[in-house]
N, C-alpha and C positions, 0 to 999 in steps of 0.2 A: 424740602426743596429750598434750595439759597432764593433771598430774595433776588439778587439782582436777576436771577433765571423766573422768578415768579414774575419782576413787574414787566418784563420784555413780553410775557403771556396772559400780560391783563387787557388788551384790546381783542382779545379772541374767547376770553372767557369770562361773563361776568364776577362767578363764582373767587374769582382770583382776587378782586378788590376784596371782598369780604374777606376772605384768608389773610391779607395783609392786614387790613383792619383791625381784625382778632388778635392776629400777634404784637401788635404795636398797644392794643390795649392788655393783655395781657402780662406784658413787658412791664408797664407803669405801674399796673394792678400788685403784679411780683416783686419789683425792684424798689419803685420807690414810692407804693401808699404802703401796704406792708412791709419792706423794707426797711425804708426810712423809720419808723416807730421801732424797730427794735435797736434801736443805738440813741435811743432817748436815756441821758443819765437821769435816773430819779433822785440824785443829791439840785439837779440844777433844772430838772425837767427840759435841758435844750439838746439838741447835738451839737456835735465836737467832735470835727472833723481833724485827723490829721495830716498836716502838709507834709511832702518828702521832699528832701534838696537833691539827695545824690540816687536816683533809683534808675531815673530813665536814663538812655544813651543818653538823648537829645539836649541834656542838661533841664529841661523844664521839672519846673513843678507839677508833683502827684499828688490827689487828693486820697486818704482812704479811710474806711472804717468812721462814714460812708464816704466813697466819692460825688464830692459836692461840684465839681467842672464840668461830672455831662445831667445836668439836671436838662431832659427835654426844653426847647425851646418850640418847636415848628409844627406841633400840633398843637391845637387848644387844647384838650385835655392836659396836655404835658404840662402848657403855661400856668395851668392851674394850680400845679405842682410845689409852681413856684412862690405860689399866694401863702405859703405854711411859711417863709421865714419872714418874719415881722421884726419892727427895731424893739430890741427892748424894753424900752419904755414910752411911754404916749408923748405925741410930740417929737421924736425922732424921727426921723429919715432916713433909710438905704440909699446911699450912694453909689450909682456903679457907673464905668465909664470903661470903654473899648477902644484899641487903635483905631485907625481905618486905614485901611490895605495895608497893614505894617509889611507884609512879608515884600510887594511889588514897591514898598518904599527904601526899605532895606536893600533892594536886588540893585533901584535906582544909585545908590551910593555905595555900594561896593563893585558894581560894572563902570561907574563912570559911565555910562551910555546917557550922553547929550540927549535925545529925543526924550526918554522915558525921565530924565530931569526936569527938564523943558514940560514936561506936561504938569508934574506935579508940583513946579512951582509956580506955573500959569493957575493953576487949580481947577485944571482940566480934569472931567470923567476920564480915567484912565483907560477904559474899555471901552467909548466910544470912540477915545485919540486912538486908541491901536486898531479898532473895526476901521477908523478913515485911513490909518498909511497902509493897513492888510489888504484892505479891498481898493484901494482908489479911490476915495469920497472926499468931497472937500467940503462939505458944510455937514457939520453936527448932527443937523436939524435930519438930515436924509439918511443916517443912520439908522437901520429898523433894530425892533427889536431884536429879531432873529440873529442878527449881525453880529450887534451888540454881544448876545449870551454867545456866541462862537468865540469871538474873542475875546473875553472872560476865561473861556476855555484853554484859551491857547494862554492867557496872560497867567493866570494860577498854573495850569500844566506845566509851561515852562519853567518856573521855580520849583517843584518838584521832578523835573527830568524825565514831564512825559513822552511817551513812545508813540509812533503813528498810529500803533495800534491799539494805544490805549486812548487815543484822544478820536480815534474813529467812534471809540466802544462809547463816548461821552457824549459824543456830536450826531451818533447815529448816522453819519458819512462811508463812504471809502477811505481804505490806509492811501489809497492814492492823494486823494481830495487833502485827507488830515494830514501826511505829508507836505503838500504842498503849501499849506496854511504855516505850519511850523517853519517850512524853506522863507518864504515871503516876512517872515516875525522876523526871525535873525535877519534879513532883507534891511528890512528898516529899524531896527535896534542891534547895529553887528556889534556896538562894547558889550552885550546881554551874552553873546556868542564867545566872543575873545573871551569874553570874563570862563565863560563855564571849561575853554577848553584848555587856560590858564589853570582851574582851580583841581582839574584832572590832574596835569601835567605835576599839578606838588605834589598832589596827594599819592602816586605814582613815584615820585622821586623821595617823599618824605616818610610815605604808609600813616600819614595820619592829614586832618589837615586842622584849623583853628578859626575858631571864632571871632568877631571883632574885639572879646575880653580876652583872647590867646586862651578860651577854652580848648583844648585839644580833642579831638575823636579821632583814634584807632581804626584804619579799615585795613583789616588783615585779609580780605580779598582783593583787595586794588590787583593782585596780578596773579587772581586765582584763571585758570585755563577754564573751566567753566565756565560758560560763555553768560549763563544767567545772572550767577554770584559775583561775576566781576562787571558786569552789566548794574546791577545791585549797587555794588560797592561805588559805582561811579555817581550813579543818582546821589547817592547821599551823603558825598563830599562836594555836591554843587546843592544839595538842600544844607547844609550844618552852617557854613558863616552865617 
């Protein structure tokens, strides 16, 4: 059974948390305590991972043999996972360091949408400025939590070209409600809008479109008659700059 069909059945069934449980440690158990040990070189006793440039569409970097980018983070057991890679020598340190919101910072300079600038150079929570112009709220402070994680939803959604009915499936709402949420977003961020229906209109005239490096992606659906695949192919000419 898919998870997301198990967790939608776990306030009706206790039995269901444990099934999820099980798989999530059996996962770890599998993948990467016994996993990880077998790609130990014994000339160096470490792993050595390797990096790929050109594999994925999206241009990113691939980890493999083992992939070391989904090492568990959001359970503790997983974190523990990550207790096994140590600096090489004592007195060393692991350095690591993360955007934050790269993708809704990115979105902000390539729409040119004034508002969604405006916030992040004020150094505004981005998802409490977008729950105050979505709902109507003029002080921070009255922003609930609730609010808040909706529009987070609607703020990541819309960078990947969510649908009413996938943003229903997220919010646990009606397509009507999650509709209207999305109407209201472009409301108050319409260069986020302009920008997405600008980056159709190339990728439709050009069959590809480009990244801020004039990396190119090919969407050889952009004007496929199937309604799904070229539905598809639009999401992810407004995901690729």
């Amino acid at each position: 059974t898919a998870v997301d069909v198990l967790e939608k059945l776990q306030a009706q069934a206790p039995i269901v948390e444990h099934i999820l449980n099980y798989r999530q440690l059996a996962k770890l158990q599998s993948t990467y305590v016994e996993g990880l040990l077998k790609f130990i070189k014994p000339e160096t006793g470490k792993i050595h991972t390797r990096y790929q440039q050109t594999l994925t569409q999206t241009g990113r970097l691939s980890s493999v043999d083992p992939n070391l980018q989904n090492i568990p983070i959001r359970m503790e057991e997983g974190r523990k996972i990550r207790q096994a890679f140590v600096p090489q020598q004592a007195g060393w340190k692991l350095f690591a360091s993360d955007y934050s919101q790269i993708e809704l910072r990115v979105l902000a300079h390539i729409s040119g949408d004034e508002h969604l600038q405006e916030a992040f150079l004020e150094g505004q929570d981005i998802h409490t400025s977008t729950a105050m112009r979505v709902f109507g709220i003029e002080k921070p402070e009255d922003v609930t939590a609730n609010l808040r994680r909706q529009a987070k939803a609607v703020n990541f959604g819309v960078v990947y070209g969510i649908s009413d009915y996938g943003l229903s499936q997220n919010l646990n709402i009606t397509r009507k409600a999650a509709q209207e949420f999305i109407d209201r977003y472009f409301e108050k961020y319409p260069g986020v809008k302009q920008f997405m229906e600008d980056i159709v209109k190339e990728a439709k005239e050009n069959g590809y479109v480009e990244t801020l490096f004039h990396r190119r992606r090919y969407l050889p659906d952009i004007h496929n008659r199937n309604f799904n695949l070229r539905s598809f192919a639009e999401r992810t000419a407004i995901n690729s700059p």
